[in-house]
Every structure is written in structure tokens, then in C-alpha cells.
C-alpha positions in Angstrom: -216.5 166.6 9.1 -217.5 169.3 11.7 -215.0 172.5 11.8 -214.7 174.2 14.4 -212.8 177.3 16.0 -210.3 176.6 19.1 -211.9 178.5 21.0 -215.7 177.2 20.6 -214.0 173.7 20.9 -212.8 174.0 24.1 -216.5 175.9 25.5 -218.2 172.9 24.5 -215.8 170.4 24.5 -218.2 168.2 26.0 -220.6 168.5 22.7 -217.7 167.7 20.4 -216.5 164.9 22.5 -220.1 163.2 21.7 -219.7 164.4 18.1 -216.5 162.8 17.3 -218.1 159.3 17.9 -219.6 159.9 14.8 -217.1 162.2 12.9 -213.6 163.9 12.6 -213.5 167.9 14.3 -210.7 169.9 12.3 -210.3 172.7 15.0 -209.0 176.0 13.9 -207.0 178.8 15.0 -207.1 182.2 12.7 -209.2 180.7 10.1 -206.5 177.7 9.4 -206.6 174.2 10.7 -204.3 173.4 13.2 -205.4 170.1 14.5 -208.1 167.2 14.2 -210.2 165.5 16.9 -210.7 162.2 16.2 -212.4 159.1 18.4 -210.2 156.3 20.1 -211.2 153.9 17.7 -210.1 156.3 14.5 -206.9 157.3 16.4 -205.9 153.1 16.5 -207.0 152.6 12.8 -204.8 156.0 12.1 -201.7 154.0 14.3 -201.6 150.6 12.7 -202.2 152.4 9.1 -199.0 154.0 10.1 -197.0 151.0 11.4 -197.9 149.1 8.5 -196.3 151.7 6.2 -192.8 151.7 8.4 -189.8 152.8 6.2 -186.7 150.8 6.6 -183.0 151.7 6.2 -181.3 149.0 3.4 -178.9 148.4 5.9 -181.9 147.5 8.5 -183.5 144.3 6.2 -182.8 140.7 7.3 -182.1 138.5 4.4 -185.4 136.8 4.7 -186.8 139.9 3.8 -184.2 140.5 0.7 -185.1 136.9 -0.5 -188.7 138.3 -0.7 -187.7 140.9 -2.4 -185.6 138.9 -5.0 -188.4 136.9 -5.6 -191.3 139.5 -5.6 -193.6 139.1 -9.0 -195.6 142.5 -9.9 -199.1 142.0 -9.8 -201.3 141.2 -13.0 -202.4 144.4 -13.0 -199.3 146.2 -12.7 -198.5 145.5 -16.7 -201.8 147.9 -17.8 -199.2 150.9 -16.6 -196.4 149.5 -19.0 -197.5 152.2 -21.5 -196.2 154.6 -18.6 -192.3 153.4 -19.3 -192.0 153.7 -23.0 -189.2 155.8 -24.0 -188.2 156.3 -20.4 -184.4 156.4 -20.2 
């Protein structure tokens, strides 16, 4: 990832806008990072990672969705953290 101050990002902004085809810019302001430049195509993998982890309200589930729930089966895997529960109360 290429860092870079605020100010030497918007000089060259044409450079950085050819680098961020092929990498994330974190842009700074007084040594801290105050925002990343990413490409189109990162930005719309970063927007449907973020749809796909919507939170809901209880009050907001249709009943489809609670059957699902009622019916949901942890995964194989899931048991090998078991260990994790004993002598929780």
C-alpha cells in the first residue's frame, strides 16, 4: 500500500490515480491517516462486502427468515470450539 501526505496527493493526483489501479493510497494529514484511495472496482467489492453484512432489527425479520433461523444447524466445524464453553454459566 502506497502512503502518502494530503498534500503530495493532491500535486500528483494524476500519478496516484494510475497507482491505485494496482493498490490502496492511505493519504495523511499530520502524520495520521485520514482517508484511503481506492479503485472503482475495490470501492464495489468494499459496497457489496458491506450489504451482505446488513444488520437487522428483530422486529424487521419476515417469518421465512425466523423459520431459517429455527432450523439453522451449526456447521461441522463449529463443534472443535466446544472446548470454548465448558464451565461457562
Amino acid at each position: 500500500m502506497v502512503v502518502v501526505t494530503s498534500a503530495e496527493f493532491v500535486r500528483q493526483f494524476g500519478t496516484y490515480q494510475r497507482k491505485v489501479q494496482r493498490e490502496e493510497v492511505a493519504v495523511t494529514s499530520y502524520g495520521k491517516v485520514v482517508g484511503y484511495y481506492v479503485s472503482a472496482e475495490d470501492f464495489e467489492i468494499l459496497q457489496q462486502a458491506k450489504a451482505a453484512r446488513q444488520a437487522y432489527h428483530p422486529g424487521e425479520l419476515t417469518e421465512d427468515t425466523w423459520d431459517d433461523i429455527d432450523r439453522a444447524e451449526p456447521s461441522a466445524d463449529a463443534h472443535k470450539l466446544d472446548h470454548l464453553m465448558d464451565g461457562a454459566e
